[in-house]
C-alpha positions in Angstrom: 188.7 81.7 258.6 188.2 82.3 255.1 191.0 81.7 252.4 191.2 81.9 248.7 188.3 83.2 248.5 188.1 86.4 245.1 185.6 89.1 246.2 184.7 91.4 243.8 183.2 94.8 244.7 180.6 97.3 242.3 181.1 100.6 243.5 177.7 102.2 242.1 178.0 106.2 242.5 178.1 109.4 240.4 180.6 111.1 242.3 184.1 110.9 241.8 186.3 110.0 245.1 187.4 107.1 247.2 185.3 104.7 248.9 185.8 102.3 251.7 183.4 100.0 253.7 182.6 97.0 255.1 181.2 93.9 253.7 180.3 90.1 255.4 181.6 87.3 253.7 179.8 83.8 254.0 181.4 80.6 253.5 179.9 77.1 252.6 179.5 76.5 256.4 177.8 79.7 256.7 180.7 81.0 258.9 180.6 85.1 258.2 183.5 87.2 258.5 183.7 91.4 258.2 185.9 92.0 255.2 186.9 96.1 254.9 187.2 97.1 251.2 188.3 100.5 249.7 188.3 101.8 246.0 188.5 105.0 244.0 186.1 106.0 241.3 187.9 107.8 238.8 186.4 110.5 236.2 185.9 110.3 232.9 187.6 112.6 230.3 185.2 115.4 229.3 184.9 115.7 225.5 184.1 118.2 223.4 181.2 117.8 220.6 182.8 117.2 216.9 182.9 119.8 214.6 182.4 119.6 211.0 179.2 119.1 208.3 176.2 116.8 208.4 176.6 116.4 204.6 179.3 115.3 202.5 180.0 114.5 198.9 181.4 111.4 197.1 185.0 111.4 196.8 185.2 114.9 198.4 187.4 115.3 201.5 186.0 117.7 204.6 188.0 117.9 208.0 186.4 117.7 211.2 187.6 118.9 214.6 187.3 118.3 218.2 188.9 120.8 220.9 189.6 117.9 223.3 193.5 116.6 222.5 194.6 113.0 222.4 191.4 111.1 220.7 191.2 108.9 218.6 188.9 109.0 215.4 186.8 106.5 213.7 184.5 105.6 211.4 181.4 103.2 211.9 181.1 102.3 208.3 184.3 102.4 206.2 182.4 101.7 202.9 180.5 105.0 203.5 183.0 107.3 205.0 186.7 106.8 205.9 188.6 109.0 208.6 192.3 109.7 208.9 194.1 110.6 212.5 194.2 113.6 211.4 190.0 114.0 211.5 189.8 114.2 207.4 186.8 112.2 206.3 186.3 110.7 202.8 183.1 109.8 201.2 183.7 106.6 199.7 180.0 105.4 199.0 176.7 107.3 199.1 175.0 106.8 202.6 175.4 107.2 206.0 178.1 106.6 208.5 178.6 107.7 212.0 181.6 109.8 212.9 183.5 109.0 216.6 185.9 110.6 219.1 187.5 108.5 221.7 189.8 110.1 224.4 191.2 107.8 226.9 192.7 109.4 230.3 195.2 108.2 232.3 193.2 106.5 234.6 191.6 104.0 231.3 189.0 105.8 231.4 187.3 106.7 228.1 184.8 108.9 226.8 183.3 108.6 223.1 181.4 111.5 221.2 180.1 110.8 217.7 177.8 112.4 214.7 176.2 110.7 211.7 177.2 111.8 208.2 175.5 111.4 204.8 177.9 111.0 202.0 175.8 112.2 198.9 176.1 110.9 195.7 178.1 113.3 193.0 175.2 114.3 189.4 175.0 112.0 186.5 175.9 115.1 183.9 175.9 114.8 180.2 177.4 117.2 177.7 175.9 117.5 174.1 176.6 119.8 170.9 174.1 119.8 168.2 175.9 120.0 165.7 179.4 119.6 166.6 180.7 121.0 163.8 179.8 124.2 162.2 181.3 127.0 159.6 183.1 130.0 161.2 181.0 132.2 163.4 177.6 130.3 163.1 176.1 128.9 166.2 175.4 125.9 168.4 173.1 124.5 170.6 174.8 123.1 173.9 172.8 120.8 175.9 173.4 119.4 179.8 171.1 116.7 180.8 171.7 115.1 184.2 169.9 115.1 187.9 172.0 118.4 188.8 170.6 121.4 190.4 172.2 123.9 188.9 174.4 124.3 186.0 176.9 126.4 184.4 178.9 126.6 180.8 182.7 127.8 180.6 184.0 129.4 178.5 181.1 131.8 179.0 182.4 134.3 175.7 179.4 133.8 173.4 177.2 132.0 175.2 173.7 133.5 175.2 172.3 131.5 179.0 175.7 130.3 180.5 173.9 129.9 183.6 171.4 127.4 181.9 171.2 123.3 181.2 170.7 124.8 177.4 172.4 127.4 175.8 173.4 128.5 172.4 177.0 129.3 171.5 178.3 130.9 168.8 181.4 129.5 167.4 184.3 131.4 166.5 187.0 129.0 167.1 187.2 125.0 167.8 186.2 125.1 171.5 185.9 122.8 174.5 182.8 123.4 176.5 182.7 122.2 180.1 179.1 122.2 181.9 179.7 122.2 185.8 176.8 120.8 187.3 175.6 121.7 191.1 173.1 119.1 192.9 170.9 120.6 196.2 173.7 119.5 198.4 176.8 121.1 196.9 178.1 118.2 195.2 180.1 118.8 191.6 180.6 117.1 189.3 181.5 118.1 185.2 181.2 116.8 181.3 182.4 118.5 178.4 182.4 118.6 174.4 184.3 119.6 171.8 182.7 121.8 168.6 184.8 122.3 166.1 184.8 124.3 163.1 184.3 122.9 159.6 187.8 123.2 157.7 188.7 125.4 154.9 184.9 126.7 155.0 184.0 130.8 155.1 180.8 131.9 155.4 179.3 135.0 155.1 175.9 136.9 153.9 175.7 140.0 152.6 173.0 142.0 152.6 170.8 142.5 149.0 168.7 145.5 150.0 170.1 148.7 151.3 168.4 151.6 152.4 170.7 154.4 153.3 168.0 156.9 154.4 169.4 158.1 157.6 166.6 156.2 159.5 168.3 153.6 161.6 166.9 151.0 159.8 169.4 148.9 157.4 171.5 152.1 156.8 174.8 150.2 156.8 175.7 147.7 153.8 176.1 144.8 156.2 177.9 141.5 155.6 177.1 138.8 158.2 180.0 136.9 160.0 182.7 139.3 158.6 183.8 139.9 161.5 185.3 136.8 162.3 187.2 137.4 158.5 189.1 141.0 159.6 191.4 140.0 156.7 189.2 141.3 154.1 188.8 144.0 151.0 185.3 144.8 149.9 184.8 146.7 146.8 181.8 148.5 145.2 180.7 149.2 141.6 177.9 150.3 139.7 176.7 149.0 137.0 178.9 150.8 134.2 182.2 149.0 136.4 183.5 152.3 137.8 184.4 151.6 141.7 182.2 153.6 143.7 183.7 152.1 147.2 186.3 150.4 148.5 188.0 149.6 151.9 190.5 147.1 153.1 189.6 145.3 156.8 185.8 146.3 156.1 183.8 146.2 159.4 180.4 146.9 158.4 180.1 150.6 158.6 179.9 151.6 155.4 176.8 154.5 155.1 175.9 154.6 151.1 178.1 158.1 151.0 180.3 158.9 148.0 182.4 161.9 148.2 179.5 162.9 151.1 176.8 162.0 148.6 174.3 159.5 148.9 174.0 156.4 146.0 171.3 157.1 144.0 168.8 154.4 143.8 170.0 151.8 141.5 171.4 148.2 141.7 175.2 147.4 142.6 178.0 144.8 142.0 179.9 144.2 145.1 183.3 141.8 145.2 184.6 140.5 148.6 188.1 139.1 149.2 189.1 137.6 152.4 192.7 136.6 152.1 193.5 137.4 148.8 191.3 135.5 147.4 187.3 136.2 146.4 184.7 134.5 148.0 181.5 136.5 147.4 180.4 138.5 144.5 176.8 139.4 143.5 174.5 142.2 143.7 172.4 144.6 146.1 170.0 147.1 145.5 169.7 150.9 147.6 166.7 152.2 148.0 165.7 155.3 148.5 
């Protein structure tokens, strides 16, 4: 008779179910004795495949999903990629990490599902102004440089390519650019700079020829950058002194008509005042 004697028994099968058999024990002495065993194989817990992208960014947080309730979620590589209970993965460090989903049924038994991730690195972008400081109404050149797909300037007012690493900005007010750059995987990441306008500085540039002719060409006495100076009185003489034009807020539009004639060919004295006080005077000449 055998006696404390452990027998352990491998039920190898694919099918789920119980079991029971036979198997002949042997002692030292070689005395055999018939030993009936029984088990159950249990099933494991069918899982459903994870959900969720292939490609993440650096410090960017994207959820991923699993139908199957009551898992558990892990991360192979915590320095890479760190997941909550909640399935919300974090790229922590550029590389790959491999995303699992454990569900455990009441039996102990336990399936696991899992998916690598890359966690890409964010662009290097850099901002630059040249120059950073400029008179009223003139223009800048902005700059991005950085390993970025795609980039794009904000504010976008006055920009000529805001869709482009380089651009050129005109300036009408001390402004804070911000370059938003896009690399081949979606990652973001931004710069900015500042250009600011040179204090207690107004610019402008009238015309000196003027050729009223109805032609389209140069038909307007033009002063470049007023607009940015709204605040403004323009006056006209010829050369005796008499005023032969004058308008407050001047906007550019003025046609060579006096009294619905046309200024005879001649040279004229022109004074412009931009808050009160006068910052231009000099001469221009009308052709004919």
């Amino acid at each position: 008779m055998l006696s404390n004697t452990t027998v352990f028994v491998r039920f190898i099968t694919s099918t789920v179910g119980n079991y029971s058999g036979n198997i002949v024990v042997n002692s030292a002495g070689a005395t055999s004795q018939n030993i009936a065993v029984s088990g159950t194989v249990n099933p494991l817990p069918i899982v459903a495949a994870i959900t969720g992208t292939q490609q993440v960014c650096f410090q960017s947080t994207t959820p991923f999903t699993n139908t199957t309730t009551g898992g558990v979620w892990s991360s192979s590589n915590t320095t890479v990629a760190t997941i909550n209970t909640a399935g919300l993965i974090t790229g922590t460090q550029s590389g790959i990490a491999t995303i699992s989903y454990t569900v455990t049924n009441a039996s102990g038994c336990n399936t696991t599902v899992a998916r690598d991730i890359t966690v890409n690195a964010l662009p290097q972008v850099t901002a630059i102004a040249s120059p950073a400081l400029v008179l009223k109404g003139l223009s800048t050149q902005l700059s991005a440089t950085g390993n970025a797909a795609s980039y794009v300037w904000s504010p976008a007012a006055n920009l000529s390519t805001p869709t482009q690493a380089n651009t050129t900005a005109r300036i009408t007010d001390n402004t804070t650019f911000i370059v938003t750059a896009t690399t081949a995987q979606g990652c973001i990441a931004t710069a900015s700079v500042l250009v600011a306008i040179k204090p207690d500085v107004i610019f402008v540039e009238p015309t000196n020829v003027f050729t009223p002719n109805g032609d389209g060409i140069n038909d307007r006495f033009v002063i470049k950058n007023l607009d940015q100076y709204p605040n403004n009185k323009l006056q006209i003489f010829d050369r005796n002194g008499k005023v032969v034009y004058e308008q407050n807020n001047y906007a550019n539009t003025w046609d060579g008509t006096v009294n619905g004639k046309i200024l005879t060919k001649d040279t004229y004295f022109f004074v412009l005042t931009i808050k009160g006080q006068i910052v231009k005077r000099g001469t221009f000449t009308v052709l004919r």
